[in-house]
The first five atom37 places (N, CA, C, CB, O) and aatype in JSON, in Angstrom:
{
  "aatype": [20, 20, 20, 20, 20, 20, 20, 20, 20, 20, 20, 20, 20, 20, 20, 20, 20, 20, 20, 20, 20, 20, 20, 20, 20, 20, 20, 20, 20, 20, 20, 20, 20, 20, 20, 20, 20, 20, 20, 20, 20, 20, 20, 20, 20, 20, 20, 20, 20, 20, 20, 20, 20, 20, 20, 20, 20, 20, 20, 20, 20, 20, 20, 20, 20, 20, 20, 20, 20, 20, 20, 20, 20, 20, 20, 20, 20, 20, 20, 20, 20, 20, 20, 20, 20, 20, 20, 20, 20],
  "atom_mask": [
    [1, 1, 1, 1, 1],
    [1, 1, 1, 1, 1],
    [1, 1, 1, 1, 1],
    [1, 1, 1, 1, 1],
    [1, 1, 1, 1, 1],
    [1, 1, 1, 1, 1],
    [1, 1, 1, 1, 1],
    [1, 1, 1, 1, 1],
    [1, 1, 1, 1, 1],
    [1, 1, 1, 1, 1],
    [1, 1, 1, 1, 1],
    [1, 1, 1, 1, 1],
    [1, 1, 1, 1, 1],
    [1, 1, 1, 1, 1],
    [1, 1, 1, 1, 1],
    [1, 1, 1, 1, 1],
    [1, 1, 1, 1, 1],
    [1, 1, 1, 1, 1],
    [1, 1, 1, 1, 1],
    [1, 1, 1, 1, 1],
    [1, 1, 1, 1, 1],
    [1, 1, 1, 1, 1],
    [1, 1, 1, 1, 1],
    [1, 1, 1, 1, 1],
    [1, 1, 1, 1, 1],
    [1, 1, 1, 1, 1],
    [1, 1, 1, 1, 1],
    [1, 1, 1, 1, 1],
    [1, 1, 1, 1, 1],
    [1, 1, 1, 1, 1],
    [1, 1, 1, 1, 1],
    [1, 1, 1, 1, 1],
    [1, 1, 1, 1, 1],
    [1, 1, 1, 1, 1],
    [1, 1, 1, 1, 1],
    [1, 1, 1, 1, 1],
    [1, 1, 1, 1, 1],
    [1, 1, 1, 1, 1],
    [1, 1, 1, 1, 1],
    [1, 1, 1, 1, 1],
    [1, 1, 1, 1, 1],
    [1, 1, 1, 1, 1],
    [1, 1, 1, 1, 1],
    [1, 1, 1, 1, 1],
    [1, 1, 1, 1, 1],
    [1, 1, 1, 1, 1],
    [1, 1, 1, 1, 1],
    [1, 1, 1, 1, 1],
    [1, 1, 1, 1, 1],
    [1, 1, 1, 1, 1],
    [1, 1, 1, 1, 1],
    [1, 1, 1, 1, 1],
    [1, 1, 1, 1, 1],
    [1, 1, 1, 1, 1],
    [1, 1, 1, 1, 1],
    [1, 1, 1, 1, 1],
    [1, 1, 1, 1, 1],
    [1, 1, 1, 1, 1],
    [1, 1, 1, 1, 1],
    [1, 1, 1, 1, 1],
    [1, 1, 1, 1, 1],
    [1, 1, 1, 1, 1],
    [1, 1, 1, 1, 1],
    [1, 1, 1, 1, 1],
    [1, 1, 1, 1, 1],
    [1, 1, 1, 1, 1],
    [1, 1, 1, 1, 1],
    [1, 1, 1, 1, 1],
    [1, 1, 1, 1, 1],
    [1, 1, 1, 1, 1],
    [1, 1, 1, 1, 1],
    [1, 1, 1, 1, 1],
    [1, 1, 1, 1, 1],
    [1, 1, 1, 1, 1],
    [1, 1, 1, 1, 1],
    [1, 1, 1, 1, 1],
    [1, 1, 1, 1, 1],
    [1, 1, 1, 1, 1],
    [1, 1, 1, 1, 1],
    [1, 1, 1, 1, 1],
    [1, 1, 1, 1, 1],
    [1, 1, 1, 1, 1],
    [1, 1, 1, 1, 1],
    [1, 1, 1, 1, 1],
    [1, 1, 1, 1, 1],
    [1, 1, 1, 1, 1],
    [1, 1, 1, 1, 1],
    [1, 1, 1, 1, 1],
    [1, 1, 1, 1, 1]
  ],
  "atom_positions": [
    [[29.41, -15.47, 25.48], [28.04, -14.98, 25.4], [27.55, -15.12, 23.97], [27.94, -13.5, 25.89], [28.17, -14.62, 23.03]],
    [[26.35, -15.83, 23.79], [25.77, -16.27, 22.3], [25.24, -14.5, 21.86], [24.08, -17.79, 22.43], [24.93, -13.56, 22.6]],
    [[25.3, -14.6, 20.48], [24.8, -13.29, 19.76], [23.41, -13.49, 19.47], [25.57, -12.93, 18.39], [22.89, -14.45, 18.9]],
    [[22.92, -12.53, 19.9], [21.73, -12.25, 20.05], [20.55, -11.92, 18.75], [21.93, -11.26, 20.88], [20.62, -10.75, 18.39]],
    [[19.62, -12.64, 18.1], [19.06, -11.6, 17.15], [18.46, -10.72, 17.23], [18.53, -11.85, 16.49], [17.87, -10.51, 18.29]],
    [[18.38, -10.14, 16.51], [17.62, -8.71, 16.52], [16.29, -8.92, 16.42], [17.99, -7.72, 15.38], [15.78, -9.99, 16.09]],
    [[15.74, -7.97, 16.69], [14.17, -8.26, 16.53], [13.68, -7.15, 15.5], [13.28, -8.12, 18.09], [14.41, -6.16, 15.46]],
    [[12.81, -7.14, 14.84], [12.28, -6.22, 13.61], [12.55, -4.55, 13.96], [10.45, -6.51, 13.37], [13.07, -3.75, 13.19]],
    [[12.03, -4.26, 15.45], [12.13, -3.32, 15.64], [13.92, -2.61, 15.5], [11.38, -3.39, 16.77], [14.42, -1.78, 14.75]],
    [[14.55, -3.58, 16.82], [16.08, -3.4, 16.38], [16.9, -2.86, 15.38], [16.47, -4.27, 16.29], [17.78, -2.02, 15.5]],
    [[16.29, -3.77, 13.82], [16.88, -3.81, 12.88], [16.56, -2.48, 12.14], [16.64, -4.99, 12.3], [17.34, -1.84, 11.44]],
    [[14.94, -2.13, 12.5], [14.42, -0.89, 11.94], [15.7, 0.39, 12.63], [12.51, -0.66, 12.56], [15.84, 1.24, 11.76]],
    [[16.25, 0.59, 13.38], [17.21, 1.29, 14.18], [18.11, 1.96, 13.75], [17.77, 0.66, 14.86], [18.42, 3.14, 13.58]],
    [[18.82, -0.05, 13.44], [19.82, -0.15, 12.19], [20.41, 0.32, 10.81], [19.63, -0.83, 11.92], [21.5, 0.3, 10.24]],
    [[18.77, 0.91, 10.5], [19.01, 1.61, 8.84], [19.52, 2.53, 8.83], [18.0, 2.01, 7.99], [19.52, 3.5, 9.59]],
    [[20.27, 2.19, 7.49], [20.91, 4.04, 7.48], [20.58, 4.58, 5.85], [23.21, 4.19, 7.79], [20.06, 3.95, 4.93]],
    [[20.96, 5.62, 5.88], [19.95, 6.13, 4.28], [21.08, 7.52, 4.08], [17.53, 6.84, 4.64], [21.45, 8.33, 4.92]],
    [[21.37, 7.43, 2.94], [21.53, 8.87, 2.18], [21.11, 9.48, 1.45], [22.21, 9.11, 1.74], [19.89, 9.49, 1.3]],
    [[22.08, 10.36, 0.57], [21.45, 11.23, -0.21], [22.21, 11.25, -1.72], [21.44, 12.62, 0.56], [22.1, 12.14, -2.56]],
    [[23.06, 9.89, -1.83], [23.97, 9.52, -2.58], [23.05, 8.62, -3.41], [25.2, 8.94, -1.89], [22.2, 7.89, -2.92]],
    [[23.25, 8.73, -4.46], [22.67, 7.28, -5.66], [24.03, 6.52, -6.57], [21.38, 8.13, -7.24], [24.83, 7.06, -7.33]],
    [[23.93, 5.47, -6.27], [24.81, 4.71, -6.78], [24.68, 5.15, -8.57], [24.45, 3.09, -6.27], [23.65, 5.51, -9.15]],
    [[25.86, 5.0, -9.07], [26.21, 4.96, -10.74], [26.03, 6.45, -10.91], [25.06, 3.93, -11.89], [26.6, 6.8, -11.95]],
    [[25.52, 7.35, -10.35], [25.38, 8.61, -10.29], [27.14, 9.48, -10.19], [24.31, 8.79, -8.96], [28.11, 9.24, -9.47]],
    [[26.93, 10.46, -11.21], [28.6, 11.38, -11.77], [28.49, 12.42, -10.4], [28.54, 12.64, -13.9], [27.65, 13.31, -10.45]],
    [[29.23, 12.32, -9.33], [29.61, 13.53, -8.36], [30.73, 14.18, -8.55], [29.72, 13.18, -7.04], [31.68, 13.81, -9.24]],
    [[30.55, 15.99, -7.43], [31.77, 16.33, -7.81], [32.63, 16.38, -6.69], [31.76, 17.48, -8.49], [31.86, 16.83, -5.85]],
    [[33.74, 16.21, -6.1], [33.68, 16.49, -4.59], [33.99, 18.17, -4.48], [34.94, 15.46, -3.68], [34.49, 18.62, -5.51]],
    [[33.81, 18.98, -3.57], [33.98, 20.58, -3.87], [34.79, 20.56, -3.51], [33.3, 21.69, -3.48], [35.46, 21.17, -4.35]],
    [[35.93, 20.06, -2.17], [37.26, 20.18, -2.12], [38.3, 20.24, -2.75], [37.51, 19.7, -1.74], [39.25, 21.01, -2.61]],
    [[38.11, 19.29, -3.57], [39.41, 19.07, -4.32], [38.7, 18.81, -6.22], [40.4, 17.34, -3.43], [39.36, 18.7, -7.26]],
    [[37.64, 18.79, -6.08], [37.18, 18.84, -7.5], [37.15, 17.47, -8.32], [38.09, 19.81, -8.24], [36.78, 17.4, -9.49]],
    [[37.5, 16.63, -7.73], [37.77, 15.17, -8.3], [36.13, 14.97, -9.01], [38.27, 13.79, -6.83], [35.2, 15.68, -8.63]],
    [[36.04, 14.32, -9.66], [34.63, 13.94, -10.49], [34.6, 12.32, -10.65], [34.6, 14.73, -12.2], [35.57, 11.73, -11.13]],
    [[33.31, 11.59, -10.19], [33.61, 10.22, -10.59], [32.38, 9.92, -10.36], [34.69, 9.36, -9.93], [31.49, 10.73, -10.13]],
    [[32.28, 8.7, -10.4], [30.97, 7.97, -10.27], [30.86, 7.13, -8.84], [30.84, 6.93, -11.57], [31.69, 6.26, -8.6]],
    [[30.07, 7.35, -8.14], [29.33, 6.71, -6.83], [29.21, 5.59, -6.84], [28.11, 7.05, -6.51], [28.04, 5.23, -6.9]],
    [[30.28, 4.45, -6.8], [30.35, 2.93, -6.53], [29.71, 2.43, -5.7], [31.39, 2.47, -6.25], [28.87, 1.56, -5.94]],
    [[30.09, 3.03, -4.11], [30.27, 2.83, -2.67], [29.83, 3.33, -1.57], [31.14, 2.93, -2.46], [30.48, 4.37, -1.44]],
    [[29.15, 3.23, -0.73], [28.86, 4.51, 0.61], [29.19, 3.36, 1.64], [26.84, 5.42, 0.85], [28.74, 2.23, 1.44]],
    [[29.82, 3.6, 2.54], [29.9, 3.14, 3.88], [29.1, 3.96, 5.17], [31.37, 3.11, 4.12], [28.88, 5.17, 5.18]],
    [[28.93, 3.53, 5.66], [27.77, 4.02, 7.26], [28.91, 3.93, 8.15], [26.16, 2.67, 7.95], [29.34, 2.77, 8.2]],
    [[29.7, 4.94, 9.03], [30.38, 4.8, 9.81], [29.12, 4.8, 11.51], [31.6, 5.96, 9.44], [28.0, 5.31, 11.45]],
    [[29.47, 4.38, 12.34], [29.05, 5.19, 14.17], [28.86, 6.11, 14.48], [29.76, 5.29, 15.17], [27.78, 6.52, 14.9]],
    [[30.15, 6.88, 14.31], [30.6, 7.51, 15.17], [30.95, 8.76, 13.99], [31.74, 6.72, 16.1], [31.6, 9.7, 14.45]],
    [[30.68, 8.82, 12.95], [31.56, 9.71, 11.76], [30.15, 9.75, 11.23], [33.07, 8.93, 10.6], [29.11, 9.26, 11.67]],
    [[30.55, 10.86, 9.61], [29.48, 11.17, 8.97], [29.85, 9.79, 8.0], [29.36, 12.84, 8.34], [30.61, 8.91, 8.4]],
    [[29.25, 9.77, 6.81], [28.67, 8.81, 5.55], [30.06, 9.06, 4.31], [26.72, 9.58, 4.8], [30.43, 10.17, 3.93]],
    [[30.49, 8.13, 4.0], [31.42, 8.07, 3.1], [31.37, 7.53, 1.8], [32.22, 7.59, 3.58], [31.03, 6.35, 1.73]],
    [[31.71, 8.28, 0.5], [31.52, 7.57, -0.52], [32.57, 7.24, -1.31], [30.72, 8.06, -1.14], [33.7, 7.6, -0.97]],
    [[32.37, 6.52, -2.45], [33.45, 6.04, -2.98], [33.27, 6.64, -4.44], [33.58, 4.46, -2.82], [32.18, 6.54, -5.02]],
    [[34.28, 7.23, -4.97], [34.26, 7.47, -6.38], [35.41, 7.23, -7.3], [33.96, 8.7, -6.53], [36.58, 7.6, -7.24]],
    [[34.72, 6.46, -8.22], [35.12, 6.1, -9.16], [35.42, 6.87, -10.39], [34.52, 5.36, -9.28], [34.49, 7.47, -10.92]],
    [[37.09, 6.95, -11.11], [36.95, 7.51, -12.52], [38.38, 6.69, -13.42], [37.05, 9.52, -12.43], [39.12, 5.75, -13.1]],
    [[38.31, 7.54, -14.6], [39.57, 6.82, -15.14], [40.33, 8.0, -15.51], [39.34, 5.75, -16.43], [39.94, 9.06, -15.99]],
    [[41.64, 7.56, -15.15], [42.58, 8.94, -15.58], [43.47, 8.29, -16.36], [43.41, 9.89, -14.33], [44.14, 7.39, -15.83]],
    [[43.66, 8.63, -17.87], [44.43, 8.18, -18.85], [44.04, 6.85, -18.78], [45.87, 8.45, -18.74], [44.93, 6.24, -18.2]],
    [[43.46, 6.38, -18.99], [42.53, 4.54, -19.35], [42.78, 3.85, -17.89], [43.58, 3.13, -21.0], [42.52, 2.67, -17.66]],
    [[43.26, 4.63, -17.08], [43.7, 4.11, -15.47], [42.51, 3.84, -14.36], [44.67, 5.37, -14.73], [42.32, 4.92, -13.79]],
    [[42.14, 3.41, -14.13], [41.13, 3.67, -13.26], [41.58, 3.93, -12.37], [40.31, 2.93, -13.03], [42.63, 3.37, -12.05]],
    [[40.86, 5.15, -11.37], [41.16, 5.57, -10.22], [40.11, 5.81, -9.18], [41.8, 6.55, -10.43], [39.0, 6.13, -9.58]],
    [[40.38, 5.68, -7.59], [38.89, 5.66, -6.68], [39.12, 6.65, -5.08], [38.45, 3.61, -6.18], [40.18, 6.75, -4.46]],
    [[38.63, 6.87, -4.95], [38.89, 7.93, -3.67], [37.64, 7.69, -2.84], [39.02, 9.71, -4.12], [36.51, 7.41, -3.25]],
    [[37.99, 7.83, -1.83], [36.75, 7.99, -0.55], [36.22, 9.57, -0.3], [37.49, 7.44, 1.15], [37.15, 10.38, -0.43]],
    [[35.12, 10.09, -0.03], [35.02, 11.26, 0.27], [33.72, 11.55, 0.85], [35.34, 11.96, -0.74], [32.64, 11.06, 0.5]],
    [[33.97, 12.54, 1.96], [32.03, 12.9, 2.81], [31.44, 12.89, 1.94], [31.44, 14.39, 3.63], [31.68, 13.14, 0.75]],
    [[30.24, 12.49, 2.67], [29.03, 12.64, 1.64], [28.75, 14.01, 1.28], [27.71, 12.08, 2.19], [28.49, 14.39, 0.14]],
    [[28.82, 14.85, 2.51], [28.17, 16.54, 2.14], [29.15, 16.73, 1.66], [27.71, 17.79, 3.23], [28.6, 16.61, 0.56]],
    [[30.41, 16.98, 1.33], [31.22, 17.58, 0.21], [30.62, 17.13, -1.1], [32.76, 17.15, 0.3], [30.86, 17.87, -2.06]],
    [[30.05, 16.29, -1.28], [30.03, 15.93, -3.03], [28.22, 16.77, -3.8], [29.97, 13.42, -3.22], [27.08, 16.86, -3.34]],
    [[28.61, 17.05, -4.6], [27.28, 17.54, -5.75], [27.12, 16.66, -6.71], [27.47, 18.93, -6.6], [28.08, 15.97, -7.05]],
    [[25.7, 16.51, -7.43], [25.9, 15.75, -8.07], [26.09, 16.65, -9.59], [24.9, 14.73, -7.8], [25.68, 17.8, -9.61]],
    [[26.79, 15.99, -10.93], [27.17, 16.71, -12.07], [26.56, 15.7, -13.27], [28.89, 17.0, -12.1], [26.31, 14.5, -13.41]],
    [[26.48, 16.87, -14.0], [25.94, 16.26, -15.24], [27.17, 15.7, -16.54], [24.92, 17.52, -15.85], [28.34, 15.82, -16.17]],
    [[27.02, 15.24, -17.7], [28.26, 14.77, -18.14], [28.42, 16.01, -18.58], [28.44, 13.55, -19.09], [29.47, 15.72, -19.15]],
    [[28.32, 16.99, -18.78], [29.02, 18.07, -19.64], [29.77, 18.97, -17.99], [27.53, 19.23, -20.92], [30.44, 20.0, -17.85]],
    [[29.39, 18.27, -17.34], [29.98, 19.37, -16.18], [29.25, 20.3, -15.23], [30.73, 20.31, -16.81], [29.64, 20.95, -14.26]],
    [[27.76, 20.13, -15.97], [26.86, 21.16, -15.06], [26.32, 20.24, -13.79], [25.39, 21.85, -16.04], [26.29, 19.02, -13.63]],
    [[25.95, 21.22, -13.05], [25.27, 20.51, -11.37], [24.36, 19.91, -11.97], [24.54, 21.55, -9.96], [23.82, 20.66, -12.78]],
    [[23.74, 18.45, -11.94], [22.45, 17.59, -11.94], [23.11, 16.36, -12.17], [21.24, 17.95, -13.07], [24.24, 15.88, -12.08]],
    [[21.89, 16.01, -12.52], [21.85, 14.8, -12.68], [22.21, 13.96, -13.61], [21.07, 14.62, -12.55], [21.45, 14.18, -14.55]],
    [[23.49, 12.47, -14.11], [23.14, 12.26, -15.79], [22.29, 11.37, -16.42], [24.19, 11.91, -16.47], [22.04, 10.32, -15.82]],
    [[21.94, 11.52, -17.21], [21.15, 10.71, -17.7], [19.85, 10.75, -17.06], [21.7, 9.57, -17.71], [19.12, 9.95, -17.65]],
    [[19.07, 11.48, -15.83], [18.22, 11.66, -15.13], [18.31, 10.41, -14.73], [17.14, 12.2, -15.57], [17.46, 9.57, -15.01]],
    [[19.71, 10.11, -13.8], [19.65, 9.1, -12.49], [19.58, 7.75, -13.01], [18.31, 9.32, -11.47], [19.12, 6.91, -12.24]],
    [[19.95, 7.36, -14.19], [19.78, 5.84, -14.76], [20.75, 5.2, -15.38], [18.82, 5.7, -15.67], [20.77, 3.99, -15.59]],
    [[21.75, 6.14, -15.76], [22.88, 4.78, -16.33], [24.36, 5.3, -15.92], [22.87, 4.49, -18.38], [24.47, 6.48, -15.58]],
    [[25.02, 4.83, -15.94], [26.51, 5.6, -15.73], [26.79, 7.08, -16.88], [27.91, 4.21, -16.14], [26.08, 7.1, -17.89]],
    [[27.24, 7.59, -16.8], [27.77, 9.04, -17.88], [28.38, 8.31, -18.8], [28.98, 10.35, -17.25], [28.91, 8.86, -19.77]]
  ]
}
């Protein structure tokens, strides 16, 4: 069976949107990890997943985590935003 295209409407369907901004410092509240927002994946059937990025001892390190677990942090550590949403921390 040939694959079908979508039609405008279809694709409108298709979108998915968060509440995550890429290069943006999160915190996750579970476990407290802090990094920067590389990644989001759109699962089906699941909630929204992100990817964060940090370096531990010049190491870089990356974890997946819900979207609603994470806040976003400022570089000193407080809840907001850094740099007001424009460059990495």
């Amino acid at each position: 069976m040939p694959l079908k295209r979508m039609s405008p409407v279809e694709q409108k369907v298709n979108e998915f949107w968060s509440h995550i901004t890429l290069n943006m410092r999160y915190r996750d509240e579970d476990t407290k990890f802090e990094g920067v927002a590389s990644a989001i994946t759109f699962y089906r059937h699941s909630g929204t997943r992100v990817l964060l990025k940090a370096l531990n001892s010049g190491a870089p390190v990356e974890h997946w985590f819900d979207e609603v677990s994470l806040t976003p942090v400022d570089a000193d550590g407080t809840v907001g935003f850094v740099n007001g949403g424009t460059s990495y921390p």
